[in-house]
C-alpha positions as CSV (number, residue, x, y, z in Angstrom):
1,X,-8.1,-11.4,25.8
2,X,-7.6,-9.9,22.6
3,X,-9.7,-12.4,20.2
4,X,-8.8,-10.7,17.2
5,X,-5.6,-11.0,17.4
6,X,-5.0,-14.7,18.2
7,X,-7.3,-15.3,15.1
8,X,-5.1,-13.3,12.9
9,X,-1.9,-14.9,14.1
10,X,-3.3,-18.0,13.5
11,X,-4.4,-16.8,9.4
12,X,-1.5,-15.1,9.1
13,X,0.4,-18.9,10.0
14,X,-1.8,-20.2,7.4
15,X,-1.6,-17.5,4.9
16,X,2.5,-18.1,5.5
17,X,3.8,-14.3,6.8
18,X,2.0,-11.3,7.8
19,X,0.5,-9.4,4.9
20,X,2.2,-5.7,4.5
21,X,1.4,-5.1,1.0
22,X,-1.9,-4.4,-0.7
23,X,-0.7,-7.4,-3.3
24,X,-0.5,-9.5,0.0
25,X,-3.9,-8.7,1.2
26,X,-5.6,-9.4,-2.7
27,X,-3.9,-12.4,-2.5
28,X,-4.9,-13.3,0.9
29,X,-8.5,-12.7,0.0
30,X,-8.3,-14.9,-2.9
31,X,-7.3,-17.8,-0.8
32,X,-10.1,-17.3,1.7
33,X,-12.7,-16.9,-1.0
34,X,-10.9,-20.7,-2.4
35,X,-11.0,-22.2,1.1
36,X,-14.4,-20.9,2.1
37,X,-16.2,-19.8,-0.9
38,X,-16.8,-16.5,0.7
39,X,-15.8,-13.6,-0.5
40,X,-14.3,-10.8,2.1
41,X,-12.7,-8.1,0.3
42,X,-9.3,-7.4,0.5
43,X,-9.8,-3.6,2.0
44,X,-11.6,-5.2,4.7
45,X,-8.6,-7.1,5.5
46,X,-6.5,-3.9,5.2
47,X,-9.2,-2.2,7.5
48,X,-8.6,-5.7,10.4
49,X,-5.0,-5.6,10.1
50,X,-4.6,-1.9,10.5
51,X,-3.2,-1.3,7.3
52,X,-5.6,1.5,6.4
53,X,-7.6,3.9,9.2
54,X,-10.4,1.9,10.6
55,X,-13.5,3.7,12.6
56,X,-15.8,0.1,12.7
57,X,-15.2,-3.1,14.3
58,X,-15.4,-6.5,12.0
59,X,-18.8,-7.5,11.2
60,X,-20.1,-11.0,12.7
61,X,-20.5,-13.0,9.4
62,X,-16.5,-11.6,8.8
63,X,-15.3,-12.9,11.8
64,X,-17.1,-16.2,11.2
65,X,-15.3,-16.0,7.9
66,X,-11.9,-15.5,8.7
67,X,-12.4,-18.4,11.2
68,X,-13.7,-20.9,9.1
69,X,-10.7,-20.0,6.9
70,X,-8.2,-20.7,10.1
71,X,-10.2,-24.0,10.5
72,X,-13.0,-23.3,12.9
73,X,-16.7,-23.7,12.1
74,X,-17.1,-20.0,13.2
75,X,-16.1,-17.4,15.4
76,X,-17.7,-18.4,17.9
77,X,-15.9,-21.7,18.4
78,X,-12.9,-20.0,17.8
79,X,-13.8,-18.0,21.1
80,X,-15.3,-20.7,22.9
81,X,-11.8,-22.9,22.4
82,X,-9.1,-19.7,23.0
83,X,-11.0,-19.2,26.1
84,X,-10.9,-23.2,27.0
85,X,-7.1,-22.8,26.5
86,X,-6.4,-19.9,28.4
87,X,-5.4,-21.4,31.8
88,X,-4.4,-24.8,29.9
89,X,-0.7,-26.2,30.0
90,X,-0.9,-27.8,26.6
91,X,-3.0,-28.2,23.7
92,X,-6.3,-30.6,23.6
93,X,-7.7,-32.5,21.2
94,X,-9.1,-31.3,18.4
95,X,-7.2,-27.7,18.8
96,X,-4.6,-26.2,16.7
97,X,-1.1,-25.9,18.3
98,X,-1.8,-22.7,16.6
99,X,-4.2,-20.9,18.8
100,X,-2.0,-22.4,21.7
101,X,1.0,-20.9,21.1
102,X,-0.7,-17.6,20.3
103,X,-2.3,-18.0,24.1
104,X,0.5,-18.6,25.6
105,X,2.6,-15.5,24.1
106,X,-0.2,-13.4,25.1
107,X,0.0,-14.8,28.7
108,X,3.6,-14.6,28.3
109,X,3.5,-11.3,27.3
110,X,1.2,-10.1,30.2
111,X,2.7,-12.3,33.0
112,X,6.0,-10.2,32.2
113,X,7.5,-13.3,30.4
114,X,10.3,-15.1,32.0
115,X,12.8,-12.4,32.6
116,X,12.0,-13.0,36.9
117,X,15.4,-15.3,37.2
118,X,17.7,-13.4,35.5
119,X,16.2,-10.2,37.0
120,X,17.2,-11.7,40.4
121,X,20.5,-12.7,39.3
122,X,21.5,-9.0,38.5
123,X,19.9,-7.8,42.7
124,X,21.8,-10.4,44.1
125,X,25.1,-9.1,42.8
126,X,25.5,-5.4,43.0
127,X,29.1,-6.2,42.4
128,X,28.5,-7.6,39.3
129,X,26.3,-4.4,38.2
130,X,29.2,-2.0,39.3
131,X,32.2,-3.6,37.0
132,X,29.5,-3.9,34.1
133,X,28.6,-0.1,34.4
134,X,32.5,0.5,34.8
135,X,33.0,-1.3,31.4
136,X,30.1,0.8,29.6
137,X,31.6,3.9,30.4
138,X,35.3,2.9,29.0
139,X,33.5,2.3,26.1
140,X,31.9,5.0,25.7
141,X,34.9,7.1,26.1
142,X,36.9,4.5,23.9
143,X,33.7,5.4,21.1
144,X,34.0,9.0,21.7
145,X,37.6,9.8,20.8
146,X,37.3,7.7,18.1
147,X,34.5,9.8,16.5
148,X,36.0,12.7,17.2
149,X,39.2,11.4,15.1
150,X,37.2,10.5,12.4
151,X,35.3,13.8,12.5
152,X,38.1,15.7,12.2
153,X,39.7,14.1,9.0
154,X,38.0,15.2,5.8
155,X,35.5,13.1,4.0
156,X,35.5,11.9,0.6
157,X,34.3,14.2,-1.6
158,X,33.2,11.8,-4.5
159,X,31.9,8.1,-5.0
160,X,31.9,6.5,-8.4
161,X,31.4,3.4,-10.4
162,X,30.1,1.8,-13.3
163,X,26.7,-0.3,-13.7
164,X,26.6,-3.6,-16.9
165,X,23.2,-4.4,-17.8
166,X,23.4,-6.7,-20.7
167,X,25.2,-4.7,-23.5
168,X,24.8,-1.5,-21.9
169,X,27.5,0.2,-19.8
170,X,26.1,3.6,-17.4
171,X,28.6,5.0,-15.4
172,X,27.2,7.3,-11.8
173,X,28.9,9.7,-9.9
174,X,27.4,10.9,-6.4
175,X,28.8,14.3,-4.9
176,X,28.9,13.3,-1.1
177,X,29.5,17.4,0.0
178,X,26.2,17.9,-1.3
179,X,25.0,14.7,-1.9
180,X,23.7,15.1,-5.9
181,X,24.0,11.8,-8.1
182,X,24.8,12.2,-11.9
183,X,24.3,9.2,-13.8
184,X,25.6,9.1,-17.6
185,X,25.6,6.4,-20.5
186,X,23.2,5.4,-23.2
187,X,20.7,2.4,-22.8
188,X,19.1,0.6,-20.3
189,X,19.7,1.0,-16.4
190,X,19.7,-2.4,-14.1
191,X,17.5,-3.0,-11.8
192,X,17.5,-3.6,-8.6
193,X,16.5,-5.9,-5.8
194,X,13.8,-4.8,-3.0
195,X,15.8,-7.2,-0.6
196,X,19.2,-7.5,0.6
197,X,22.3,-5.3,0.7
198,X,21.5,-2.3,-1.2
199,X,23.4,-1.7,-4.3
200,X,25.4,0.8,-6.1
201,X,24.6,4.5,-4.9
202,X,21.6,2.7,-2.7
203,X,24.5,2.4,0.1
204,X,24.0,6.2,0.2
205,X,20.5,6.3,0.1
206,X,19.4,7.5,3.5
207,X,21.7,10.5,2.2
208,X,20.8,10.8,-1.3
209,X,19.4,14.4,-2.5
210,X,19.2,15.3,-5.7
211,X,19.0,13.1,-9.1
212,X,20.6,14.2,-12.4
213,X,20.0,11.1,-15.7
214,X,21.8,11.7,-18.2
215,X,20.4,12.1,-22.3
216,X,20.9,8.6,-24.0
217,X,19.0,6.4,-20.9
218,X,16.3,4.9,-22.4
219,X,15.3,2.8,-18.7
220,X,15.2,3.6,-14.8
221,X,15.5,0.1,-13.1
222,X,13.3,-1.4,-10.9
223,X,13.9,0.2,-7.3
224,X,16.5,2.2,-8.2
225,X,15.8,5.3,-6.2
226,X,13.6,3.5,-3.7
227,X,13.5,4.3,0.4
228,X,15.7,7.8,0.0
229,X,13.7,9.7,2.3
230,X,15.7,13.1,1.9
231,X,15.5,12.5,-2.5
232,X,13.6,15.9,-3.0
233,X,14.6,16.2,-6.9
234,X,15.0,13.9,-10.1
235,X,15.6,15.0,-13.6
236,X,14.8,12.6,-16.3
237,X,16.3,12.8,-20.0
238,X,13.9,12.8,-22.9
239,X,15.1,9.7,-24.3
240,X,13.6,7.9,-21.2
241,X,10.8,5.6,-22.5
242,X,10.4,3.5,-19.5
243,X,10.3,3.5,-15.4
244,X,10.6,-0.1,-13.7
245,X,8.8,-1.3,-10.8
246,X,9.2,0.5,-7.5
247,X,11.9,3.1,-8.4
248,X,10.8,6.0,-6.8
249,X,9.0,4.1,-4.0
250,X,9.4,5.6,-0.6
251,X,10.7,9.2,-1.4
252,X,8.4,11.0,0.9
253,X,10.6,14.5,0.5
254,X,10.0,14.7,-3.8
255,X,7.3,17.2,-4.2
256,X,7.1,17.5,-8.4
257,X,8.7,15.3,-11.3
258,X,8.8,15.6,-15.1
259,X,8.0,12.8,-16.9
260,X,9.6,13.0,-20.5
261,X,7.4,13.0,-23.4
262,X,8.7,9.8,-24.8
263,X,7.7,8.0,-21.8
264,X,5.2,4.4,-22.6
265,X,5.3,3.1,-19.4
266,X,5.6,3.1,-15.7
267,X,5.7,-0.1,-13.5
268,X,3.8,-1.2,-10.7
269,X,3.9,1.2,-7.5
270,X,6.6,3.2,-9.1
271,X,5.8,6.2,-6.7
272,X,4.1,4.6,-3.9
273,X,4.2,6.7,-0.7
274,X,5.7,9.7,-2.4
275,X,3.5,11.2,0.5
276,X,4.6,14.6,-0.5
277,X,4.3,14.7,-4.3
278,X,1.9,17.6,-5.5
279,X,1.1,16.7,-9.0
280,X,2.0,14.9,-11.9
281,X,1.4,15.0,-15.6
282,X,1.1,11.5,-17.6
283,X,2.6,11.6,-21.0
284,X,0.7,10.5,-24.1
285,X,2.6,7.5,-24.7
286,X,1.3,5.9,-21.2
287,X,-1.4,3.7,-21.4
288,X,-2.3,2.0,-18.5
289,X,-1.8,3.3,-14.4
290,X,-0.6,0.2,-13.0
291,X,-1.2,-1.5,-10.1
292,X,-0.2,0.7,-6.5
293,X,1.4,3.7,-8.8
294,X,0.6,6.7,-6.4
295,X,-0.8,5.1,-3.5
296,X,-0.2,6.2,-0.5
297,X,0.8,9.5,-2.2
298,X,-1.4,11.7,0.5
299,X,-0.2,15.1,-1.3
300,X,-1.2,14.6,-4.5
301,X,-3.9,16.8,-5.5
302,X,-3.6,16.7,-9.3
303,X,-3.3,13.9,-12.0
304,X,-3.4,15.0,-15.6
305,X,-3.9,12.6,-17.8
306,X,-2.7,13.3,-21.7
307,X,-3.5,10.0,-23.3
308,X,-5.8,7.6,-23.9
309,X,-5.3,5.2,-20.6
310,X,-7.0,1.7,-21.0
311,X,-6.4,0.6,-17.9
312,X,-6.2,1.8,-14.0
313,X,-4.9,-1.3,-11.7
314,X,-5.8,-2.4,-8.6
315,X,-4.8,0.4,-5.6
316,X,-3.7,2.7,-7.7
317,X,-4.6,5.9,-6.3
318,X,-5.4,4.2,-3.4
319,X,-4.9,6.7,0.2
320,X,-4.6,10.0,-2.3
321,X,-6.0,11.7,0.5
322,X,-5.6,15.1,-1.2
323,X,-7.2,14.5,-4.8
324,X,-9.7,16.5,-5.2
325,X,-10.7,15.4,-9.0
326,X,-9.5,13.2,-11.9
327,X,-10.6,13.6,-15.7
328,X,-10.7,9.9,-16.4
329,X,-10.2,9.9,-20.3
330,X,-12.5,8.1,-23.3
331,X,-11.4,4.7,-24.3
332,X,-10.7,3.8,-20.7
333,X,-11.5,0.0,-20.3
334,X,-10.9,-1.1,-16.6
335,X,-11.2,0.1,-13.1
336,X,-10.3,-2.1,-10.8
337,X,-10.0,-3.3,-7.4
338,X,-9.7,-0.2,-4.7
339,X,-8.8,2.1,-7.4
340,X,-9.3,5.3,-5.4
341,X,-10.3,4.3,-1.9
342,X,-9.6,6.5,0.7
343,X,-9.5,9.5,-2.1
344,X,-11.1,11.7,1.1
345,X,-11.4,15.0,-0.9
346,X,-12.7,13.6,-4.4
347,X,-15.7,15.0,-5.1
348,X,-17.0,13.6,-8.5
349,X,-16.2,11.7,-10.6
350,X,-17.2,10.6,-14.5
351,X,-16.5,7.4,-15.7
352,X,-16.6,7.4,-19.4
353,X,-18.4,5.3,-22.0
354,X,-16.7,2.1,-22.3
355,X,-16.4,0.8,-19.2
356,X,-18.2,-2.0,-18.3
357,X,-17.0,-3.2,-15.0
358,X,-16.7,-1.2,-11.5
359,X,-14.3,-4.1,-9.1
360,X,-14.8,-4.1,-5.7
361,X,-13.7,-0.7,-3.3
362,X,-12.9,1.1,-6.2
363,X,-14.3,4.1,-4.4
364,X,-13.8,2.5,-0.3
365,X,-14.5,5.7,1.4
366,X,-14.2,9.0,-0.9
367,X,-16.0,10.5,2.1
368,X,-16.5,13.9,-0.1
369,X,-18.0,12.0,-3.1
370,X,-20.8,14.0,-4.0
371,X,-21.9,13.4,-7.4
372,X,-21.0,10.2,-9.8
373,X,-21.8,9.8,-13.9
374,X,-22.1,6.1,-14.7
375,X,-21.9,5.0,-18.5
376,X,-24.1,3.0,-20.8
377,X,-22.2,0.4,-20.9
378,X,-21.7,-0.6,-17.5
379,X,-22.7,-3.8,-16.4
380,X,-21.6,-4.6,-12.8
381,X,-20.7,-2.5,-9.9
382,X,-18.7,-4.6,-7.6
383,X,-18.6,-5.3,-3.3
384,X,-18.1,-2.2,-0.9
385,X,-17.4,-0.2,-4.5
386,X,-18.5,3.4,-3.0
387,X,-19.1,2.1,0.6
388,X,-18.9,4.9,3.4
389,X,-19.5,7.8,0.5
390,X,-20.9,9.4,3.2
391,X,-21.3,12.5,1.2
392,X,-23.1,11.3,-2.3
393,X,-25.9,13.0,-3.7
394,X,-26.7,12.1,-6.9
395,X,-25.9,9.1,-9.3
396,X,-26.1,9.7,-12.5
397,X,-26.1,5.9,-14.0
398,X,-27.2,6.1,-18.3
399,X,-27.1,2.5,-18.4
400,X,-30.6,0.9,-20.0
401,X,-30.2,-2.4,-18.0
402,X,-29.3,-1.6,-14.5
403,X,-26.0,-2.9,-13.9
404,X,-25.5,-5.5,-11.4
405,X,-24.7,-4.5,-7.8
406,X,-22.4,-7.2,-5.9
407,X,-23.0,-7.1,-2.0
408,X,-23.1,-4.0,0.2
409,X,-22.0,-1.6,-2.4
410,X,-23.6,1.5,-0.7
411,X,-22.8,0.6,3.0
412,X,-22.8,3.6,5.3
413,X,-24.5,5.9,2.9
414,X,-27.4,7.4,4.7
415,X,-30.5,6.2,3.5
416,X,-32.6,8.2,1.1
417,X,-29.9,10.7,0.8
418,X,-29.3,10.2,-2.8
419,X,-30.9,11.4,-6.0
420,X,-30.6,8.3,-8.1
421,X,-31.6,9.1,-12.0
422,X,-31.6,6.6,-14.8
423,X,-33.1,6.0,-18.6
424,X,-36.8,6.5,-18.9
425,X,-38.4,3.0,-18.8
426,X,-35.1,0.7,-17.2
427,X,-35.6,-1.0,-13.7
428,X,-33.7,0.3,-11.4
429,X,-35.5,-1.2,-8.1
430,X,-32.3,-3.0,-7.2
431,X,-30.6,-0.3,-6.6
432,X,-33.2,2.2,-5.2
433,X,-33.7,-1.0,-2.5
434,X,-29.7,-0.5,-2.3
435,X,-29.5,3.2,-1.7
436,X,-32.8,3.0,0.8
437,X,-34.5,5.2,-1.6
C-alpha cells in the first residue's frame, strides 16, 4: 500500500485542493508550521508531491510531521491505522473518514473498480455491440464529410475587436493566415483572468504566433499572452512602463524578448515556464524580480541586471536549470525563499554587501555551486539554504559575527569538502560543525 499517498490525500483534504503552484506549497507550509509548530519547508513539499525532481525518500521526523498535521500523533499511527482499515467495511472509532475513503479508492482502484456488471452486460449481448459499432461508423462518415466541406471553404482571413479598460480604448487585429496579432491604442491594456473562457484573441491562443504592441501602450495586462505554446515572438513599444502578472506565462516556444527601457516593473511569474527563453536584459527602471518571474525557465542561461534591484522574491529563478552565473547588483536587500533552487549549472555566486538575510532553499540544489562570497552584513542563513550543493568548495563568509544557520543548511554536502574562510578572530565553530569540517 502506498502510505504516502493516502497521507497526502488526507493533507491535501485539509489543506482544501491539491497544491500546483509554488504559492500553494509556501502556503501550505505556513499552515503546518501554525498547526504543528514545526517547520518543513515548502521545497520539501514540492520534492513529496512530485513537483520538482526528487532522488531521496521523506525523512522520518517529516513524515511524522505531515501526520501530526493530518491529525495523527505520528507516522507511525498513521500506518498502524491505514493498515487496520485495509480489509475494513467502514470506518472505526477514532479514524478519519479521511484515511477511509482514501483506502477504499486504492482498493477500488486495484480490485478493477466496479466496472464487472456492466462489463457482463456488454458479453451477454453481442447484438447489442454490433448496432452500437454500426452507429459509430455512420458517424464517423457523417463527421468526415462534414470536415471535408468545411476544409474546402476558405477561412477567415482576419479577427478583430476592441478592448475598454477604464478610460482607455486598444483596438487588436490578429492575421489568422499567419497567425500575427497587432494591437494598437494608447494607455493601459486589461487584464485578464487565469480561469474561465479565455478572452479576446486568448480564443486563438493555442494558434497564436507572433506579437506586434503598438507605440502609446503604457501596460500589458495580467495573463494576456499566457498558455500560447506556439508564441515564438513579442515586440514591446517603448512607452511600455509596466507588465502585469502572468502575461507571458506558459510560452514555451519564445526564445528572446526586449524589454523597453522605460520599463519599472514586471509582475509576479510574468514568464514562468518560458522553458525556451535564452536571455534577458532587465531595464534600469526595474527594481525588484518578483516572486516566480523566470521559474521554470530551463533555457535561460543569462540575466543581466542594469539597475539597482532591492529585492528577488520567493522562486524566482527557481528550476533555471541552464544559468550558469548572475551578477547580483549593490543595494540588493532581500533574497528570499527558493530563490535559485534547482539553478543545476550555477557555479558561484556573490551576494553583495547589504544583505542581511539568506531564506530558506534559496540555493536547494545548485549541484555545480562551487564557490560562494557572503557579506558583512549577513546575519542569518536560513533551512536547506544550499542543501545538496554537492559541488561547493569554498565559502567565502566576511561577516565578523557568524551568521546564524537555521536547520540542515548544508545537507548532502560531503563532509570536510569545503574550504570555509572567515575574519581573523570571529567564531565560526557553528558552521565548521555544519560543514563537517
Amino acid at each position: 500500500m502506498d502510505y504516502l499517498q493516502l497521507l497526502k490525500t488526507e493533507i491535501e483534504r485539509r489543506y482544501g485542493r491539491q497544491p500546483e503552484s509554488p504559492v500553494d506549497y509556501n502556503e501550505l507550509a505556513l499552515e503546518i508550521q501554525k498547526a504543528t509548530g514545526k517547520n518543513i519547508s515548502s521545497y520539501t513539499l514540492m520534492r513529496i508531491w512530485g513537483h520538482v525532481k526528487n532522488t531521496s525518500s521523506p525523512r522520518q521526523d517529516t513524515l511524522s510531521n505531515l501526520a501530526r498535521y493530518a491529525g495523527y500523533t505520528g507516522w507511525k499511527e498513521f500506518v498502524s491505522k491505514a493498515d487496520a482499515l485495509a480489509d475494513s467495511a467502514a470506518p472505526s472509532e477514532g479514524v478519519s473518514s479521511g484515511i477511509y475513503d482514501s483506502v477504499n479508492n486504492v482498493k477500488s482502484n486495484l480490485r478493477g473498480g466496479t466496472n464487472t456488471n456492466k462489463e457482463n452486460k456488454w458479453k451477454k449481448n453481442p447484438t447489442l455491440v454490433l448496432a452500437v459499432a454500426a452507429l459509430l461508423i455512420l458517424i464517423g462518415v457523417g463527421l468526415g464529410f462534414i470536415l471535408r466541406k468545411g476544409a474546402s471553404e476558405p477561412p477567415h482571413e482576419l479577427v478583430s475587436d476592441i478592448l475598454i479598460f477604464d478610460n482607455d480604448t486598444l483596438s487588436w487585429t490578429l492575421d489568422m493566415t499567419t497567425w500575427e496579432l497587432t494591437i494598437s491604442g494608447n494607455g493601459r491594456m486589461k487584464g485578464f483572468r487565469r480561469e474561465g473562457m479565455p478572452e479576446a484573441w486568448l480564443e486563438y491562443r493555442d494558434s497564436l504566433r507572433s506579437v506586434e504592441i503598438g507605440e502609446g501602450i503604457t501596460h500589458i495586462g495580467n495573463c494576456a499572452f499566457r498558455d500560447c505554446p506556439l508564441l515564438a515572438s513579442i515586440s514591446l513599444p517603448e512607452s511600455c512602463t509596466s507588465i502585469g502578472n502572468y502575461t507571458f506565462d506558459r510560452c514555451p516556444a519564445l526564445t528572446a524578448i526586449v524589454l523597453p527601457e522605460r520599463l519599472t516593473s514586471i509582475g509576479s511569474a510574468a514568464f514562468w515556464g518560458c522553458s525556451h527563453l535564452q536571455e534577458i536584459v532587465l531595464p534600469r527602471g526595474v527594481t525588484s524580480i518578483e516572486g516566480e518571474l523566470f521559474c521554470y525557465c530551463s533555457g535561460l542561461h543569462s540575466c543581466t541586471i542594469l539597475g539597482d534591484i532591492k529585492y528577488i522574491k520567493a522562486y524566482a529563478f527557481a528550476e533555471c536549470e541552464a544559468l550558469v552565473r548572475i551578477n547580483l547588483p549593490e543595494g540588493l536587500k532581500e533574497i528570499e525563499t527558493s530563490a535559485f533552487s534547482d539553478c543545476h549549472s550555477l557555479k558561484e555566486i556573490f551576494i553583495p554587501e547589504g544583505v542581511t538575510q539568506i531564506e530558506m532553499c534559496a540555493f536547494h540544489d545548485c549541484s555545480s555551486l562551487q564557490a560562494v562570497t557572503l557579506p558583512s552584513t549577513l546575519t542569518e542563513v536560513g533551512m536547506e539554504a544550499f542543501e545538496y550543493c554537492t559541488a561547493l568548495l569554498h565559502i567565502d563568509c566576511h561577516a565578523s559575527i557568524a551568521p546564524h544557520l537555521e536547520d540542515d543548511v548544508f545537507i548532502g554536502i560531503p563532509p570536510s569538502t569545503v574550504r570555509l574562510t572567515y575574519p581573523a578572530g570571529a567564531d565560526y565553530s557553528s558552521w565548521k560543525t555544519a560543514l563537517g569540517i
